[in-house]
N, C-alpha and C positions, 0 to 999 in steps of 0.2 A: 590373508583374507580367506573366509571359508567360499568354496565352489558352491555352485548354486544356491547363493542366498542374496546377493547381487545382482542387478539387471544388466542384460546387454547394452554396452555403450555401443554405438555405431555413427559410421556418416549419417547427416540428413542435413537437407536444405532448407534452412527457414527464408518465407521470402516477407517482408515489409509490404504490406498493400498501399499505405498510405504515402511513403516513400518510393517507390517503385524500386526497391534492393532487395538483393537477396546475398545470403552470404553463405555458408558450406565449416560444417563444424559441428564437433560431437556430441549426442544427447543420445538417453533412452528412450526416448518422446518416437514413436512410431505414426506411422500413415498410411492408409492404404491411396494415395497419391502419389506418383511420381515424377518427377522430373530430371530430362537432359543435363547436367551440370556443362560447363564451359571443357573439362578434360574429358568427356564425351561418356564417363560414365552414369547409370543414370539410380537415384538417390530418391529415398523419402521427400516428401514435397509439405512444408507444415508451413501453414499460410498464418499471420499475424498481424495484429490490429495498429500495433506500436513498438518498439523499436530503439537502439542509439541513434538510428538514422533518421525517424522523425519524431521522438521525445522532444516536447520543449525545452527539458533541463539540458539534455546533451547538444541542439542543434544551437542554444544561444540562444534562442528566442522565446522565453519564460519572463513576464510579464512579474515586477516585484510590486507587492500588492503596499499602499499607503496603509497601515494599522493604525497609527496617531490618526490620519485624518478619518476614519472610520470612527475610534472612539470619541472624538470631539463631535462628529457628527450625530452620533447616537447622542452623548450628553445634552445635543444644543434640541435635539428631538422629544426627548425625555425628560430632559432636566438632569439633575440632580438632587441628594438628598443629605441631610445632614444628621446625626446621628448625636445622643443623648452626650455624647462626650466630646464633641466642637468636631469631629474629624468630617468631612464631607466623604461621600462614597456614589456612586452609580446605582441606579435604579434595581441593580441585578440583588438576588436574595430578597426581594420582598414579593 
C-alpha cells in the first residue's frame, strides 16, 4: 500500500439508538463524541439509527409482503385489458 493515501483506521464505538447496543470495532468514520467503552478506555462515540441489532431482516421480524395478492387486487380494481392478439394484459402501458 502507498503511505498516506489511505485513511486512519481506528477504534470507535457505534451505538444502536433504537436497540439500545453498542458494539466496539474499526472504522475511519470519526466524532468528536466520546465514550467510556467497558475496558475503561475511552473511544469515538458514532450514534446510529439502525443496525444488526434492530434491522428487521437480521432480528427476524421482517414482515413478507403478499405480491399475488396485490396484483389480483389491483386487476379486480382496474380490470383488465385484452389486446388485438387474444392475450389479456394489466392496465399498466396505457
Amino acid at each position: 500500500m502507498k503511505p498516506r493515501i489511505h485513511p486512519t483506521s481506528r477504534l470507535v464505538v457505534f451505538r444502536d439508538r433504537a436497540a439500545d447496543v453498542a458494539f466496539l470495532t474499526r472504522s475511519t468514520a470519526d466524532s468528536a463524541e466520546t465514550i467510556t467503552w467497558e475496558d475503561g478506555s475511552t473511544y469515538p462515540l458514532i450514534d446510529v439509527e439502525t443496525s444488526s441489532a434492530s434491522h428487521p431482516v437480521y432480528t427476524g421480524t421482517a414482515r413478507v409482503l403478499d405480491t399475488a395478492g396485490r396484483v389480483e387486487r389491483f386487476e379486480r380494481r382496474y380490470g383488465t385489458r385484452t389486446t388485438g392478439h387474444g392475450r389479456t394484459h394489466g392496465t399498466h402501458g396505457l
